[in-house]
C-alpha positions in Angstrom: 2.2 6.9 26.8 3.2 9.2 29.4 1.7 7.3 31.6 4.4 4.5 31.6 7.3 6.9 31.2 7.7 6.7 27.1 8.2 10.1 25.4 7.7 10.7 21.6 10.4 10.3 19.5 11.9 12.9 17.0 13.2 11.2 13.6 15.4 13.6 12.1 14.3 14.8 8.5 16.6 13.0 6.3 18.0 9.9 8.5 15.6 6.6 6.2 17.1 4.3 9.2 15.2 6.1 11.7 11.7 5.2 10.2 11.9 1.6 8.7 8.5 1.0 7.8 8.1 4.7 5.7 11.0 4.0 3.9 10.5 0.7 3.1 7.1 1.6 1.5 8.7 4.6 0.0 10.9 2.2 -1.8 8.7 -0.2 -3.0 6.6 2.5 -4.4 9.5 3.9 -6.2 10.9 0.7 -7.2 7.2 -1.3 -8.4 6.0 2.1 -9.5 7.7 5.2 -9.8 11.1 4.1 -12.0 8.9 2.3 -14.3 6.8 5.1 -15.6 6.2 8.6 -17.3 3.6 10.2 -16.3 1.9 12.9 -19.2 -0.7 14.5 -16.9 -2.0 14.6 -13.0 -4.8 12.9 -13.7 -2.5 10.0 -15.6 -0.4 9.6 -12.4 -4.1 9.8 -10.2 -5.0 6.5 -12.0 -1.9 4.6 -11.8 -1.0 5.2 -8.4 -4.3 4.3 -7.2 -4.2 0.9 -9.3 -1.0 0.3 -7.8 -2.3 1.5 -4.4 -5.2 -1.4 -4.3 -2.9 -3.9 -5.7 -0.8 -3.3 -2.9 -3.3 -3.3 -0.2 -5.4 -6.1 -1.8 -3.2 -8.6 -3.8 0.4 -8.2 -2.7 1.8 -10.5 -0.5 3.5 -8.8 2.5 6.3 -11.1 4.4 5.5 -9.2 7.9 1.6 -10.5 7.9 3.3 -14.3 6.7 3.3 -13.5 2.7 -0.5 -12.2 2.8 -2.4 -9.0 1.3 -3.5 -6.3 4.2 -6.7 -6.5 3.4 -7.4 -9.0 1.3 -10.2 -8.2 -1.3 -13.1 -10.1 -0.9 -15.1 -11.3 -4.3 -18.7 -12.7 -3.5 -19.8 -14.9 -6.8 -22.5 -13.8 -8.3 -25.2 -16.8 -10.0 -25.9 -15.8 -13.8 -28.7 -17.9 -14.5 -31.7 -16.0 -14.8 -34.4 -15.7 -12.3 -37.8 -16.8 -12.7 -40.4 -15.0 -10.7 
């Protein structure tokens, strides 16, 4: 980066316009997750944020990558007849 000139930039705490991608997750999150849920224990919350988490990164459609998942989850079939050796 320095190399061309650029210099880091500082986002000041507290200013969501500054960082538009953090606070758009950060809203999703809150909205799809967060205000729709009561969380008892840690390990409660643990579970349902990481179901949430894969759905986001594996089902979701995201209109910056044209309405598709991040990383798309990949399910191989498996053949349930049984083998004959």
């Amino acid at each position: 980066i320095a190399a061309v000139g650029a210099t880091t930039a500082y986002i000041e705490p507290g200013s969501p316009w500054e960082n538009g991608y953090c606070e758009s997750f950060n809203g999703r999150f809150r909205d799809e997750l967060l205000n729709g849920e009561i969380f008892y224990s840690l390990r409660e919350a643990q579970i349902l944020i990481e179901q949430w988490r894969r759905h986001y990164n594996t089902k979701r459609p995201h209109s910056a990558l044209g309405y598709r998942p991040p990383a798309p989850e990949t399910i191989i079939p498996m053949d349930h007849r049984p083998m004959m050796h």
